[in-house]
PyMOL Python script that loads the backbone (N, CA, C, O; Angstrom):
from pymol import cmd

cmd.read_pdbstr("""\
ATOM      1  N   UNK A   1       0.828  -1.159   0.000  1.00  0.00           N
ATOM      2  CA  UNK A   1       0.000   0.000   0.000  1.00  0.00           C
ATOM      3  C   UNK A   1       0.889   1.244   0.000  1.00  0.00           C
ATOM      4  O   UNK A   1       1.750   1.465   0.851  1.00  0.00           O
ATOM      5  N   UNK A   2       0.646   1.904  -0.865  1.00  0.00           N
ATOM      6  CA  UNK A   2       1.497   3.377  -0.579  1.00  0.00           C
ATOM      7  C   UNK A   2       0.794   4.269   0.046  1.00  0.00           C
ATOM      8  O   UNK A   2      -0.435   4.342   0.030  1.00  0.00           O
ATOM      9  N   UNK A   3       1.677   5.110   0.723  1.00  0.00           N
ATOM     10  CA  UNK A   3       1.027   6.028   1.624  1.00  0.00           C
ATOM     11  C   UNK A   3       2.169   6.988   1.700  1.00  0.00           C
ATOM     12  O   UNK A   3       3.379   6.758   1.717  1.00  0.00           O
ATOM     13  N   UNK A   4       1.494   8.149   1.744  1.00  0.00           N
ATOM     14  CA  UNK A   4       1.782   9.802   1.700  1.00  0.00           C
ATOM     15  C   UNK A   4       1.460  10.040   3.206  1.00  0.00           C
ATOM     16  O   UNK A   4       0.346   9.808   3.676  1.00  0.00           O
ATOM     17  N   UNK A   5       2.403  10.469   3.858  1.00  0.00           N
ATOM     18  CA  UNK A   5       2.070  10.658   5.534  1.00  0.00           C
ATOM     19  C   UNK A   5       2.284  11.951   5.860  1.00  0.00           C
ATOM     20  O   UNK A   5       3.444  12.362   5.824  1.00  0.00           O
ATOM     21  N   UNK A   6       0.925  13.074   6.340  1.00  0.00           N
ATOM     22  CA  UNK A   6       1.121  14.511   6.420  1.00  0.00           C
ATOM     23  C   UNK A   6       1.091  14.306   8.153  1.00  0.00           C
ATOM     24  O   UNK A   6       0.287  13.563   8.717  1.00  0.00           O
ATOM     25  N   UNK A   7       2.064  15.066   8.807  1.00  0.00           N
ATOM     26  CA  UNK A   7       1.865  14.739  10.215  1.00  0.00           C
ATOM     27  C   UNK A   7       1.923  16.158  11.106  1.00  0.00           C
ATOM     28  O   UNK A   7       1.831  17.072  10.286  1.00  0.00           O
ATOM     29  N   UNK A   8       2.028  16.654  12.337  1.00  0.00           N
ATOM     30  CA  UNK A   8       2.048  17.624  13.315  1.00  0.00           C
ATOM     31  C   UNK A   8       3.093  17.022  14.051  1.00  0.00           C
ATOM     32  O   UNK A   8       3.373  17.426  15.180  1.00  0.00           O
ATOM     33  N   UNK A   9       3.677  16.113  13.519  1.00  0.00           N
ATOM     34  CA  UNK A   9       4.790  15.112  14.865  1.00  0.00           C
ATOM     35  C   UNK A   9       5.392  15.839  15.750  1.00  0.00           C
ATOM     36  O   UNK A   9       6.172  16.718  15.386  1.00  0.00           O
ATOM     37  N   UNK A  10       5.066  15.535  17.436  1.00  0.00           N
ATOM     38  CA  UNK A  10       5.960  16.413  17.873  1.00  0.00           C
ATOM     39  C   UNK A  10       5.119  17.327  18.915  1.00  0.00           C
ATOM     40  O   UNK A  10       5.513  17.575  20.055  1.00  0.00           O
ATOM     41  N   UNK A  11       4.118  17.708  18.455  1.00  0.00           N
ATOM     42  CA  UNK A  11       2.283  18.027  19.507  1.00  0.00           C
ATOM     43  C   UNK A  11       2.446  17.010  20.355  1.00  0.00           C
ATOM     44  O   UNK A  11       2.684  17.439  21.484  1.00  0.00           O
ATOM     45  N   UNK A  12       2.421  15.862  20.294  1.00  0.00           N
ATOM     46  CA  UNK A  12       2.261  14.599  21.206  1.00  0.00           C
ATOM     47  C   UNK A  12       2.560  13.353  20.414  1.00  0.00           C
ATOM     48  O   UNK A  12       3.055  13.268  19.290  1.00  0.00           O
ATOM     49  N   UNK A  13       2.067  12.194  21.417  1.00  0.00           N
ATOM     50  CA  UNK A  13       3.058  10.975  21.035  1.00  0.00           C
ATOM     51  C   UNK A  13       2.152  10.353  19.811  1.00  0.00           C
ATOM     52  O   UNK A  13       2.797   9.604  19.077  1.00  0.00           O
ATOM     53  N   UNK A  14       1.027  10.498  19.529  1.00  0.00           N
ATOM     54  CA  UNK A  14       0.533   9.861  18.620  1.00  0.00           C
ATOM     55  C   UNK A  14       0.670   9.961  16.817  1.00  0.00           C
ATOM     56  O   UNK A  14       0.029   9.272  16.023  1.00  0.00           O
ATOM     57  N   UNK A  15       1.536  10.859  16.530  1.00  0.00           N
ATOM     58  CA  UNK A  15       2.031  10.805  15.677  1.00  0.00           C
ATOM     59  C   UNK A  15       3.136   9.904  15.198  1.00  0.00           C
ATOM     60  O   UNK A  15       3.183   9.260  14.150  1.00  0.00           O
ATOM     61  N   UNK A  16       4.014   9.987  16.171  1.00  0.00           N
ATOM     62  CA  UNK A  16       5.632   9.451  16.794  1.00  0.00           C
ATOM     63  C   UNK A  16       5.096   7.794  16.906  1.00  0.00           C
ATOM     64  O   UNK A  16       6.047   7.108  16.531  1.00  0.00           O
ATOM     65  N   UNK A  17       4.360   7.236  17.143  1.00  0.00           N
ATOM     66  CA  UNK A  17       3.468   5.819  17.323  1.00  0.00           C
ATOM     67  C   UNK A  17       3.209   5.560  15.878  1.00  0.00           C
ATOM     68  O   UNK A  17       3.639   4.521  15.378  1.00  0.00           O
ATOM     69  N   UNK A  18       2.338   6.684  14.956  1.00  0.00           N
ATOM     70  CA  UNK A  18       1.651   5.935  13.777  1.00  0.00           C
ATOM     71  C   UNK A  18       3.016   5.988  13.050  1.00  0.00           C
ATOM     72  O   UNK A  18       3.455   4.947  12.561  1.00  0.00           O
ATOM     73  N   UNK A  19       3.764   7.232  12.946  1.00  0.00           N
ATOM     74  CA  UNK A  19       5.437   6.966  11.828  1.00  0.00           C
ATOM     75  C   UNK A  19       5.676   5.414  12.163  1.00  0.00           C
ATOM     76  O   UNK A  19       5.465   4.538  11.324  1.00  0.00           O
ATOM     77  N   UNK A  20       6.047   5.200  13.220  1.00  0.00           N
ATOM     78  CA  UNK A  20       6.773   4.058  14.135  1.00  0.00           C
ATOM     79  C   UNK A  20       6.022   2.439  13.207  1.00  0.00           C
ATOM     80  O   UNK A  20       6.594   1.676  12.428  1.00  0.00           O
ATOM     81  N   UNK A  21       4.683   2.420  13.686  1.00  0.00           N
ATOM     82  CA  UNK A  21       3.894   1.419  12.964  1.00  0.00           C
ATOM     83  C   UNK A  21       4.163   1.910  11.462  1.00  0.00           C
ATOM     84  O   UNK A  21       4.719   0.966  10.900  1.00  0.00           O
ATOM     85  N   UNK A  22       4.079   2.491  10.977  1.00  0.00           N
ATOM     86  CA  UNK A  22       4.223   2.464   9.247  1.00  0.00           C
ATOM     87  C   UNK A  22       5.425   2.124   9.045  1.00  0.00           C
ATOM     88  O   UNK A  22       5.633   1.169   8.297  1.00  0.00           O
ATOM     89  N   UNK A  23       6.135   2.571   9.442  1.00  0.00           N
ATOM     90  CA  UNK A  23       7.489   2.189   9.197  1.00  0.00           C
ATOM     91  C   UNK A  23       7.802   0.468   9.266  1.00  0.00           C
ATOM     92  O   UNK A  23       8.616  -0.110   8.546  1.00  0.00           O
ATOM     93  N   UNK A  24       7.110  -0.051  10.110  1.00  0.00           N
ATOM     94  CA  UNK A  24       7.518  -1.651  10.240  1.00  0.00           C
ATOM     95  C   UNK A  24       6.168  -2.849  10.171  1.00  0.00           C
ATOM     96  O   UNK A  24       5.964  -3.921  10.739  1.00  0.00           O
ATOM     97  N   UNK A  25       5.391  -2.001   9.133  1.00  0.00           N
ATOM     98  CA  UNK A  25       4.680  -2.851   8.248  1.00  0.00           C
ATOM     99  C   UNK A  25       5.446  -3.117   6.640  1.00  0.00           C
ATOM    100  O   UNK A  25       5.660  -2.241   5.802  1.00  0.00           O
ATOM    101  N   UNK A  26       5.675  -4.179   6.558  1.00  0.00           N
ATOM    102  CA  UNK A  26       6.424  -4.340   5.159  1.00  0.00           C
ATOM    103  C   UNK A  26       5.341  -4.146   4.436  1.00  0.00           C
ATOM    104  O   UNK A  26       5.809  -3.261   3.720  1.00  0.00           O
ATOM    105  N   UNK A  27       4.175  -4.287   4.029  1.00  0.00           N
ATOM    106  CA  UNK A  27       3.301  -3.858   3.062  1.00  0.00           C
ATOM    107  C   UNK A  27       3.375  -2.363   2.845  1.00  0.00           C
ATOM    108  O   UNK A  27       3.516  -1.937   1.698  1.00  0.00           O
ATOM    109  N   UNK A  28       3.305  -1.683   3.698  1.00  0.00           N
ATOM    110  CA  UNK A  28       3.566  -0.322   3.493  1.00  0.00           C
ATOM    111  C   UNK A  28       4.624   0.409   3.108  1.00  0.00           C
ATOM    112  O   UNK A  28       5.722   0.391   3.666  1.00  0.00           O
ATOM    113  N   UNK A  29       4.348   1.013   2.232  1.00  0.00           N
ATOM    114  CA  UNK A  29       5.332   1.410   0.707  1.00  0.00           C
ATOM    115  C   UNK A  29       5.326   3.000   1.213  1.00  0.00           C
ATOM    116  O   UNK A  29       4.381   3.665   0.788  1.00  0.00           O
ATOM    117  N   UNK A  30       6.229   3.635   2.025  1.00  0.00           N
ATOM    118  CA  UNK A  30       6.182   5.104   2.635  1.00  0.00           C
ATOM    119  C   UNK A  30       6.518   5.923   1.401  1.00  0.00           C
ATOM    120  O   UNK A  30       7.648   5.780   0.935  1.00  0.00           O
ATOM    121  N   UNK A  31       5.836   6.604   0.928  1.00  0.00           N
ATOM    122  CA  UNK A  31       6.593   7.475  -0.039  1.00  0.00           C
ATOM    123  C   UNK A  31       7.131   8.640   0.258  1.00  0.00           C
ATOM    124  O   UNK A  31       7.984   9.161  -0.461  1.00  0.00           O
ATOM    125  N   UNK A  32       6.501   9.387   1.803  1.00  0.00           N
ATOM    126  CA  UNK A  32       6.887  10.746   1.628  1.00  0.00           C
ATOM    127  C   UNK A  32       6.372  11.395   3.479  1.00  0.00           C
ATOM    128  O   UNK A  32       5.273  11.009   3.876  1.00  0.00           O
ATOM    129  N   UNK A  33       6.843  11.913   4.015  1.00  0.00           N
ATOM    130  CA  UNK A  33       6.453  12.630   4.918  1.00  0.00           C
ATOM    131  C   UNK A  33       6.395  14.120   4.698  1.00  0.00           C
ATOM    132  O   UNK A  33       7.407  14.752   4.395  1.00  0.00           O
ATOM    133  N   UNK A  34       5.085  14.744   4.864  1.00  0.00           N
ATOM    134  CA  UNK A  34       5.374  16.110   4.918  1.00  0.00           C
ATOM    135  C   UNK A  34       4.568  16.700   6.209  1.00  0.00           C
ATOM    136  O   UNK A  34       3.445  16.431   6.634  1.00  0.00           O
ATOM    137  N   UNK A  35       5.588  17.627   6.682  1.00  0.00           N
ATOM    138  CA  UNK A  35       4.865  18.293   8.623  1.00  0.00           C
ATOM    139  C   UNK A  35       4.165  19.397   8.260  1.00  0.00           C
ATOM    140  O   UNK A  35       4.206  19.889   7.132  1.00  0.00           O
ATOM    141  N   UNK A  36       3.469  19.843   9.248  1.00  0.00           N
ATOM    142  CA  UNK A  36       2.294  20.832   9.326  1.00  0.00           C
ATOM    143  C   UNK A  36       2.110  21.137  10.391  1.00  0.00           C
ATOM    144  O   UNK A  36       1.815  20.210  11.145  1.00  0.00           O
ATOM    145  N   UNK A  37       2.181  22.504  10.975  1.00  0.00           N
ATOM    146  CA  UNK A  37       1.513  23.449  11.373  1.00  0.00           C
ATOM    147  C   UNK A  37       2.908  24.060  12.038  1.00  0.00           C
ATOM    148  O   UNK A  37       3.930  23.830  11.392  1.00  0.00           O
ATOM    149  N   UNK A  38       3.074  24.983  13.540  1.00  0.00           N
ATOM    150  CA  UNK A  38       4.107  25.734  13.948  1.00  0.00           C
ATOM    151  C   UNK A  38       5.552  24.872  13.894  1.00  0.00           C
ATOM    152  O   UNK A  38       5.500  23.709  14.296  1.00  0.00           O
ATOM    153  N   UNK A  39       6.897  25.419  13.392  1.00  0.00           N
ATOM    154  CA  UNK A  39       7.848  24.883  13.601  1.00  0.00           C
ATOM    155  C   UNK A  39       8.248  23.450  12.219  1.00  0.00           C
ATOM    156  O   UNK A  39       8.690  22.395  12.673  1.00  0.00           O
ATOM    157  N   UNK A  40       8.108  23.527  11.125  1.00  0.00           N
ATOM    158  CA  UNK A  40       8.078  22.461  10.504  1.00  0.00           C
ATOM    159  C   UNK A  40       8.850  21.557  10.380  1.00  0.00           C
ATOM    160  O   UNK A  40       8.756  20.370  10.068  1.00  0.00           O
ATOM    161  N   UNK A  41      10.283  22.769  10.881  1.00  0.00           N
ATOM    162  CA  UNK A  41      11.480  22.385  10.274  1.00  0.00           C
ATOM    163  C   UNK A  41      12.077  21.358  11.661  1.00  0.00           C
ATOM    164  O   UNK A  41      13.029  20.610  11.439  1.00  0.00           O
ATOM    165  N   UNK A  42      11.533  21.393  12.865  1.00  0.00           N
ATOM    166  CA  UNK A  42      11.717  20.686  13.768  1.00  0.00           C
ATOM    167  C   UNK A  42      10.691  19.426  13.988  1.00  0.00           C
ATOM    168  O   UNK A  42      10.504  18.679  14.948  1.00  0.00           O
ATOM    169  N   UNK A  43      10.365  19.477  13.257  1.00  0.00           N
ATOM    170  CA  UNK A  43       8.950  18.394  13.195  1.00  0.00           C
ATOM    171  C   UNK A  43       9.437  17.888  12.255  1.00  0.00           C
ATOM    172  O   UNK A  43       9.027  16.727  12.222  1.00  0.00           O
ATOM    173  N   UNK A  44      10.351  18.161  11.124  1.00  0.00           N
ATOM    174  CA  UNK A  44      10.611  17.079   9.968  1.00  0.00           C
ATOM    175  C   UNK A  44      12.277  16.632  10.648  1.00  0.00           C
ATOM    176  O   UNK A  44      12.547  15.432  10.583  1.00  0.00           O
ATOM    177  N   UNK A  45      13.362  17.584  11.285  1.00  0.00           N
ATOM    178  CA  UNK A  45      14.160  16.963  12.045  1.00  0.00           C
ATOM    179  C   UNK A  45      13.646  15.290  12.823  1.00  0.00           C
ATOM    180  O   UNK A  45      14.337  14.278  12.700  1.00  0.00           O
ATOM    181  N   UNK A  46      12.579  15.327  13.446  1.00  0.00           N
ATOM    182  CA  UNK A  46      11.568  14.532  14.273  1.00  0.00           C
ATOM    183  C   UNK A  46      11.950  13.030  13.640  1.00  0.00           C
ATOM    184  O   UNK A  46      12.659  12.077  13.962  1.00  0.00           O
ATOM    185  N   UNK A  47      11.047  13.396  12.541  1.00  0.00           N
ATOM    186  CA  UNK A  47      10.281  12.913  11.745  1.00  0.00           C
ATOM    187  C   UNK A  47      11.576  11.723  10.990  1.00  0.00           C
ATOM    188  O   UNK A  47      11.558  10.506  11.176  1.00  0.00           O
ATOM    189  N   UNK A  48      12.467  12.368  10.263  1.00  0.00           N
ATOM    190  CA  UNK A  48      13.330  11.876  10.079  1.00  0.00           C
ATOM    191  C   UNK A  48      14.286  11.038  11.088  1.00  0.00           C
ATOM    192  O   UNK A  48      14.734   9.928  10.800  1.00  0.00           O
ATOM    193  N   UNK A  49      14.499  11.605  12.109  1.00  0.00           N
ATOM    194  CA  UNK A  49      15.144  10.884  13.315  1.00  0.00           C
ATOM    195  C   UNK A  49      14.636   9.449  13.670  1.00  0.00           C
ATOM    196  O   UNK A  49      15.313   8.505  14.078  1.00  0.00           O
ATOM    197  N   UNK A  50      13.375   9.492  13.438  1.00  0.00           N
ATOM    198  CA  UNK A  50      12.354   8.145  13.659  1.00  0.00           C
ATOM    199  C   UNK A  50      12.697   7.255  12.640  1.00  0.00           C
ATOM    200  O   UNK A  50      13.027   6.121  12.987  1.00  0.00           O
ATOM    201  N   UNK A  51      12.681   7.650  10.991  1.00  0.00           N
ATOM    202  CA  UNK A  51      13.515   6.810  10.326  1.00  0.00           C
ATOM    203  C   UNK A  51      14.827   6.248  10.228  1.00  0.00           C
ATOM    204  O   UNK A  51      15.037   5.119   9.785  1.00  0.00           O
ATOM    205  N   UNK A  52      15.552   6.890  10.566  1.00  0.00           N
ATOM    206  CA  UNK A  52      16.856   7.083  10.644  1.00  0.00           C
ATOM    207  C   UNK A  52      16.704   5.889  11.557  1.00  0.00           C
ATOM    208  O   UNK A  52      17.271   4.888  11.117  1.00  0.00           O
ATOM    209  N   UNK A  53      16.132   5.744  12.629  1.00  0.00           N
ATOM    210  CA  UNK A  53      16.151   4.539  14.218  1.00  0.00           C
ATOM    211  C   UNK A  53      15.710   3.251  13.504  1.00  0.00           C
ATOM    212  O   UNK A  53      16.080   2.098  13.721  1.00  0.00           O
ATOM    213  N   UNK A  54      14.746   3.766  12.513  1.00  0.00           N
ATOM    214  CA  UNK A  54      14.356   2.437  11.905  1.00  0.00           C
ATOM    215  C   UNK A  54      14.890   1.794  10.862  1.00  0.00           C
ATOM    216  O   UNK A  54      14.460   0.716  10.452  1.00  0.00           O
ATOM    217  N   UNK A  55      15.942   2.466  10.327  1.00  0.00           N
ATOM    218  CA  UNK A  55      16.936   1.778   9.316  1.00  0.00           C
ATOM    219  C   UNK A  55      16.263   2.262   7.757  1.00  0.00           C
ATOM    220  O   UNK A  55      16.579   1.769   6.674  1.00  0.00           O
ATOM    221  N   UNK A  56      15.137   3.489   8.016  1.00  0.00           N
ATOM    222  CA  UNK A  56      14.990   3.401   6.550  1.00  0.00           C
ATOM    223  C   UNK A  56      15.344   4.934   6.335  1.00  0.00           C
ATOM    224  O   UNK A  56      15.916   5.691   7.119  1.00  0.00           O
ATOM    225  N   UNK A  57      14.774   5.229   4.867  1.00  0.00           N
ATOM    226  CA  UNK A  57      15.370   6.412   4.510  1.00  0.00           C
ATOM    227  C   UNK A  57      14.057   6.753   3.782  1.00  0.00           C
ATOM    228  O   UNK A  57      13.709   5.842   3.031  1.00  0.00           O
ATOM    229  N   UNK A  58      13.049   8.058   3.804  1.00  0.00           N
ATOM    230  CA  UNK A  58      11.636   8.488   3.861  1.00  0.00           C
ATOM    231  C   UNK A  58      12.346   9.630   3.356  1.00  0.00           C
ATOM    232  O   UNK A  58      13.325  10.041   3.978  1.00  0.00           O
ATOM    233  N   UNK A  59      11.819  10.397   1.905  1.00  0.00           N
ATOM    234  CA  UNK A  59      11.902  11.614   1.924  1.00  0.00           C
ATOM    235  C   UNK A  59      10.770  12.116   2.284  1.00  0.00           C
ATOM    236  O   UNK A  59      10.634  13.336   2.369  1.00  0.00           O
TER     237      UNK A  59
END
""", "prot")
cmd.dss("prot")
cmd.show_as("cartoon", "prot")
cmd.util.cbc("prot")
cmd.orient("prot")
């Protein structure tokens, strides 16, 4: 399944949980993270860090 993941990561943990599960469903084909709302650029730092733990690489 591909999936486009728009997130707030970083408000609270439930973002940081669903990256986490997508990330280690092999059916799921991540194509892309993009953050939203105050601060983006620390929310995609985040965001990336979570991949980075998980061994993959998400633009």
């Amino acid at each position: 399944m591909k999936v486009l993941l728009d997130t707030d990561i970083g408000s609270d943990i439930d973002d940081a949980i669903c990256l986490a599960y997508l990330l280690a469903q092999p059916q799921c084909d991540l194509l892309g993270i993009t953050t939203v709302s105050g601060e983006p650029e620390k929310r995609a730092m985040l965001a990336s860090a979570i991949c980075t733990a998980a061994g993959r690489e998400v633009p």
